[in-house]
C-alpha positions as CSV (number, residue, x, y, z in Angstrom):
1,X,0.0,0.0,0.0
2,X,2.8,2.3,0.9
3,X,4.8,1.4,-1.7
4,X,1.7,2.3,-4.5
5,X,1.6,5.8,-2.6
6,X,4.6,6.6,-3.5
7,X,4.2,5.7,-7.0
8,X,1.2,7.8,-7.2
9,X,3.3,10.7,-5.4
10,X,6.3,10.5,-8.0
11,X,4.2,10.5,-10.9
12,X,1.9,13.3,-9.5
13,X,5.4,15.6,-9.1
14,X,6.3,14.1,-12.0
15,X,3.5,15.3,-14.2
16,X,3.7,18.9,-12.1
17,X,7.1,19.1,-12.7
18,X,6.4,18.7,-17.0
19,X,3.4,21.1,-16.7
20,X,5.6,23.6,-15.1
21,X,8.4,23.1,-17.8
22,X,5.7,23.3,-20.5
23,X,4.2,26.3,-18.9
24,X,8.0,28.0,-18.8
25,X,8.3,27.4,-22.2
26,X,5.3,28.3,-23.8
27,X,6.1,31.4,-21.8
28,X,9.1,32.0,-23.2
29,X,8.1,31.3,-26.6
30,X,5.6,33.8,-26.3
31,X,7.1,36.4,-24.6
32,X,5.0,35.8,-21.6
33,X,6.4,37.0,-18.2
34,X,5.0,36.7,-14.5
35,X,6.7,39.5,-13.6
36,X,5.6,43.8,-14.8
37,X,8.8,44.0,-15.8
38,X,7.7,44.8,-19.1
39,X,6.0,47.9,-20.9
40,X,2.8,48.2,-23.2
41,X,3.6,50.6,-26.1
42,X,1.2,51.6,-29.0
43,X,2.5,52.6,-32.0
44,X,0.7,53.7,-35.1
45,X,1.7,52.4,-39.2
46,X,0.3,54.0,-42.0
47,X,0.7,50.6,-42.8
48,X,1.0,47.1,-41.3
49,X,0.7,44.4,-43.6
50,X,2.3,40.9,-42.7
51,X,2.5,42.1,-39.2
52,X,0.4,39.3,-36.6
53,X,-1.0,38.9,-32.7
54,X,2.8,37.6,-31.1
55,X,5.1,38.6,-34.2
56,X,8.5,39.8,-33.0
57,X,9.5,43.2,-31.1
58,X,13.1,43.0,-31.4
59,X,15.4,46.4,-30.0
60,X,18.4,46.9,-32.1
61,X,17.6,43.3,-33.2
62,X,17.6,41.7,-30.1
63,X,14.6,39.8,-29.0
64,X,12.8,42.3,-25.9
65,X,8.9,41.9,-27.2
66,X,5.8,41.0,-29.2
67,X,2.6,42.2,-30.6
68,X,-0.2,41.7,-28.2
69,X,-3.1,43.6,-30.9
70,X,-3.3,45.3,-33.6
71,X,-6.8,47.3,-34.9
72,X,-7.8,50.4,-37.0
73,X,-8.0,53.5,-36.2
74,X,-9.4,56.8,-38.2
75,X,-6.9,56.2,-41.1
76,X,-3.9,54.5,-39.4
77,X,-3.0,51.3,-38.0
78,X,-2.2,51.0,-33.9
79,X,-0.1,48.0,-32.8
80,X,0.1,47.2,-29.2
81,X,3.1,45.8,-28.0
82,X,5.0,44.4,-25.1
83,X,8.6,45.3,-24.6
84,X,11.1,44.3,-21.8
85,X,12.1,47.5,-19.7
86,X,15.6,47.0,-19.7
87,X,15.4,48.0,-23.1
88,X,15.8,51.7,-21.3
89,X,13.7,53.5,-24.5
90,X,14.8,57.2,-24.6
91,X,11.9,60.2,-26.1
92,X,14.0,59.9,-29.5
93,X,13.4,55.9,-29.9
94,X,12.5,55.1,-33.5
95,X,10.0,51.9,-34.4
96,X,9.8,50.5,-38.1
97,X,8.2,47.5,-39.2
98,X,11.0,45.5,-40.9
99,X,10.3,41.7,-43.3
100,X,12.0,39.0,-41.3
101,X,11.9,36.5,-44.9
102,X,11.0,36.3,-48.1
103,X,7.6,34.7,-47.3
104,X,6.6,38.4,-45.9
105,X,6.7,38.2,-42.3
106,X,7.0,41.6,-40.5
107,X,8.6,42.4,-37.0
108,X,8.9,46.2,-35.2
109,X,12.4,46.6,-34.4
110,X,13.1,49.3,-32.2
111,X,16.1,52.1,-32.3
112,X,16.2,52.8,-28.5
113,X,17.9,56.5,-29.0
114,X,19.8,58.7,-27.2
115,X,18.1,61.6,-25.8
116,X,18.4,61.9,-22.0
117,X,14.7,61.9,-21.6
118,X,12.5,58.6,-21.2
119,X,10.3,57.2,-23.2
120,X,6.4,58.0,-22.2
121,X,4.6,55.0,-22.1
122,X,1.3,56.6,-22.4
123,X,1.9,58.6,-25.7
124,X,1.1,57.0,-29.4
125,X,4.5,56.4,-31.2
126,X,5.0,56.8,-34.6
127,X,6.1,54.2,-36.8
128,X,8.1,54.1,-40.2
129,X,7.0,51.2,-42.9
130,X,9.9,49.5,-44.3
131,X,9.2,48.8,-47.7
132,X,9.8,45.1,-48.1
133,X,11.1,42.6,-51.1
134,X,7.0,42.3,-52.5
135,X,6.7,46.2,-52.2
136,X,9.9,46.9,-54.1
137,X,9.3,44.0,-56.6
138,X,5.6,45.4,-57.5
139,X,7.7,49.3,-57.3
140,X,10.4,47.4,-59.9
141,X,7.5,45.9,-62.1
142,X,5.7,49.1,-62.6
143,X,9.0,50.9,-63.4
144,X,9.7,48.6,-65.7
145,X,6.1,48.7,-67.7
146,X,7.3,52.6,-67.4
147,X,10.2,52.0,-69.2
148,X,9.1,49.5,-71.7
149,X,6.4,52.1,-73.0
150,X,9.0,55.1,-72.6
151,X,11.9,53.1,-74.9
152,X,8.8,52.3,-77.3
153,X,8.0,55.9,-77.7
154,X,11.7,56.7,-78.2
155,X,12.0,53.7,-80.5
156,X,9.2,55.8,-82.9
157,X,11.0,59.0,-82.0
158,X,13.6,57.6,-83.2
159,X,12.6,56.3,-86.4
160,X,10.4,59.8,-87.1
161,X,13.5,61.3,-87.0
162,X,15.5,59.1,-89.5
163,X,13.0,59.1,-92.3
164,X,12.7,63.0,-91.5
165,X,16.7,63.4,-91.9
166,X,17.0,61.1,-95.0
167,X,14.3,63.3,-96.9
168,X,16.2,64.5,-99.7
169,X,13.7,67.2,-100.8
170,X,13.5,68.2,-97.1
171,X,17.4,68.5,-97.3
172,X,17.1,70.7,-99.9
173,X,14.4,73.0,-98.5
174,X,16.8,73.4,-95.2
175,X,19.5,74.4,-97.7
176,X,17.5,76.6,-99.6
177,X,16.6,78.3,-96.2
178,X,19.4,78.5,-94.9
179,X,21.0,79.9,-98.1
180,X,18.1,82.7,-98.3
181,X,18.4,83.7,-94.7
182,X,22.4,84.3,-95.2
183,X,21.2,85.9,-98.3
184,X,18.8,88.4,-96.0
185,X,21.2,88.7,-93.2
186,X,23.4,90.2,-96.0
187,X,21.4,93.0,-97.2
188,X,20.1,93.5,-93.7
189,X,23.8,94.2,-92.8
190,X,24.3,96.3,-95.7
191,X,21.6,98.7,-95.2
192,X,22.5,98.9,-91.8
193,X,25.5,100.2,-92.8
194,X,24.8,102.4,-95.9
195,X,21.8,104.2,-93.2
196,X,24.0,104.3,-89.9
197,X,24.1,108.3,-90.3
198,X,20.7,108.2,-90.5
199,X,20.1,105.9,-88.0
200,X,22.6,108.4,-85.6
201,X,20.4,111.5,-87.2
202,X,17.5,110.0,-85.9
203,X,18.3,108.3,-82.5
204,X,19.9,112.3,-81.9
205,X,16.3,113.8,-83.0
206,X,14.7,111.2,-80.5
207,X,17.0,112.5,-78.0
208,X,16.4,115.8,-78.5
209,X,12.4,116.0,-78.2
210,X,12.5,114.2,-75.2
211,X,14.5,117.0,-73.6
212,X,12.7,119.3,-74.9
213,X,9.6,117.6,-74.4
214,X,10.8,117.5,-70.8
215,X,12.3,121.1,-70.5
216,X,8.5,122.5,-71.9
217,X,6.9,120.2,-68.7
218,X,9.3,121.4,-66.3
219,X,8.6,125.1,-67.4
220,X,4.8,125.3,-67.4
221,X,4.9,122.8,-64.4
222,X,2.5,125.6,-62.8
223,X,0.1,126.3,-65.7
224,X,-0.4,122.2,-65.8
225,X,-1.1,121.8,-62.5
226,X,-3.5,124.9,-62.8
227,X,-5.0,123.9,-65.8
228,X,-5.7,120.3,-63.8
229,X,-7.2,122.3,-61.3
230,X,-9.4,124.3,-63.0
231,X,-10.5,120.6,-64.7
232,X,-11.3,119.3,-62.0
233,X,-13.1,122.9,-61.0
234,X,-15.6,122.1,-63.9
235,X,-15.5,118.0,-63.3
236,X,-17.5,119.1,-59.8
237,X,-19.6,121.5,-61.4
238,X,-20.4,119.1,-64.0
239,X,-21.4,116.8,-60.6
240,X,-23.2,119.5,-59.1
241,X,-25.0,120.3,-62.2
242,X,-25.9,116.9,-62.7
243,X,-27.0,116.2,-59.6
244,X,-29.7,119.3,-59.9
245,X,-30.7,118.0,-62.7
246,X,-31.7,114.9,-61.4
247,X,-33.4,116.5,-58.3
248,X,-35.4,118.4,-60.9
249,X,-36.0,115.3,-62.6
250,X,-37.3,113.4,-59.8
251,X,-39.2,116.5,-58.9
252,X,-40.9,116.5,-61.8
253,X,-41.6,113.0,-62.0
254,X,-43.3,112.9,-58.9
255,X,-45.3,116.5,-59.3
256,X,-43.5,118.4,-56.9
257,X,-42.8,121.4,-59.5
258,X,-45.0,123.3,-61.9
259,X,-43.7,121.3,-64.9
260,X,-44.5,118.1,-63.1
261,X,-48.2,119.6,-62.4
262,X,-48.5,120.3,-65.8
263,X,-47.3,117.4,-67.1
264,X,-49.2,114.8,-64.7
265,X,-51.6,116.8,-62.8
266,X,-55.3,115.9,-64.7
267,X,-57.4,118.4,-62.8
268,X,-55.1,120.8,-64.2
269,X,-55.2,119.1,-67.5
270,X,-58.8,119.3,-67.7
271,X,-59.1,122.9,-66.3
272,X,-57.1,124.2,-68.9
273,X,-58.5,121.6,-71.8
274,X,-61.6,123.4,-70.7
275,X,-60.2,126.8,-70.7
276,X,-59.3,126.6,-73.8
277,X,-62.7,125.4,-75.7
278,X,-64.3,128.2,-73.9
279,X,-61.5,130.2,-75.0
280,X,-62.7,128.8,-79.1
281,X,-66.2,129.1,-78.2
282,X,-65.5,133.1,-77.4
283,X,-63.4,133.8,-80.5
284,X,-66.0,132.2,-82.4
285,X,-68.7,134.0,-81.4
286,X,-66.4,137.4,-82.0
287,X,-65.9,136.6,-85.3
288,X,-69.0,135.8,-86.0
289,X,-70.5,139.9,-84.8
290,X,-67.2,141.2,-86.7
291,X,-68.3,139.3,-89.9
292,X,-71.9,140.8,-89.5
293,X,-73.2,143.5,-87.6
294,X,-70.1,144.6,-85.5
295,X,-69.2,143.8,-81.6
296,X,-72.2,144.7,-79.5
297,X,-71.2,145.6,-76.3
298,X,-73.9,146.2,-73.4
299,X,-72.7,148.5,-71.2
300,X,-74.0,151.0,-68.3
301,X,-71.3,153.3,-67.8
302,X,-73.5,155.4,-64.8
């Protein structure tokens, strides 16, 4: 009985003893540590492709971390990450995601830096994305469709510019062009020279009205400016002037004045439209007595 009990006890610290080392090394292969040793960091890509949950956080390229999330956020990516505190990160510490192979795995390595201020935990670092071997092959492959289409263009260029140089009738046209603008620099040359005195004659005469042009300014300086004056005298008359004339316009528009009565006003339309028949009927009748028997006037002088 005793003997089975002890069995039971050695494979029971046995089986502890494995689940300890397995726990140990699960912990070490994920970075796990009992101890708060460590510090959580977030730190922000613009990009973070090939980057996982528990991928490296190396310092300098030493081991000291991994990834515990990653997420989006507004248009970046934040990583959360782990890192051992004996890394000592300094304000200046610089974090890019770097490939770790070809297949396109990602790790954050970490430049510690040198400033004599700490790292603060709390603030949101920001990363720098290492372009890696895909990135620059798909970069390479589009420079290269680039170039293909730019040496086919040249190719045509190229050729355009043969069959335009091996034109023998263009040849000659470039001959004859030149040939007629030697021809024209010639004469051009020539009169030039045989009309240089009057060219001189000239550029003197130009010289000369200017300063007297200039001299006649400076002389009637004052019966300018008081001819300027007295323009501007008449400019504001010419204002004032207008400006009565509108008044009067308005005024007479809206039958303030007499013109505007007589103009607008109907009762005084009428009155003198009447006025004026009775004004015919009495001429009428006038010329009627003068025709016949004379003006009879009825009078009672007492």
């Amino acid at each position: 009985m005793k003997q089975q009990r002890k069995t039971e006890i050695k494979v029971g610290l046995t089986v502890l003893f494995g689940i300890m080392v397995f726990i140990w090394i699960l912990g070490w292969a994920k970075n796990v540590s009992i101890s708060s040793t460590d510090i959580e960091l977030k730190v922000k890509f613009e990009n973070a492709s090939g980057l996982q949950v528990g991928s490296l956080v190396s310092v300098n390229g030493v081991k000291a971390g991994v990834v515990k999330d990653i997420y989006v956020e507004s248009y970046y990516v934040v990583v959360e990450i782990t890192v051992n505190n004996d890394a000592q990160l300094k304000s200046d510490a610089e974090f890019s995601l770097e490939v770790t192979d070809l297949m396109g795995g990602k790790k954050i390595d970490i430049s510690p830096g040198k400033d004599s201020v700490p790292l603060n935990p709390d603030e949101l670092q920001v990363g720098i994305f290492q372009a890696d071997l895909a990135s620059m092959m798909e970069v390479l492959s589009g420079i290269e469709i680039d170039l293909n289409t730019i040496l086919d263009d040249v190719k045509i260029t190229l050729s355009e510019i043969n069959s335009f140089l091996t034109d023998e009738q263009l040849k000659e046209d470039i001959r004859n062009s030149i040939s007629g603008l030697s021809t024209l620099t010639t004469r051009l040359n020539n009169m030039l020279t045989e009309n240089q005195e009057n060219i001189r004659t000239i550029t003197q005469n130009t010289k000369e009205i200017t300063e007297d042009t200039k001299e006649l300014i400076s002389s009637n300086q004052e019966s300018i400016n008081s001819s300027i004056n007295s323009l501007n005298s008449i400019l504001q008359s010419s204002d004032s002037l207008v400006t009565k004339l509108n008044f009067l316009a308005d005024e007479t528009l809206s039958g303030d004045n007499n013109i505007g009565k007589l103009l607008y006003d109907d009762s005084l339309f009428i009155f003198l439209t009447k006025t004026l028949e009775q004004t015919k009927e009495l001429t009428k009748v006038m010329l009627e007595q003068l025709q016949n028997e004379g003006v009879k006037i009825d009078a009672s002088i007492f």
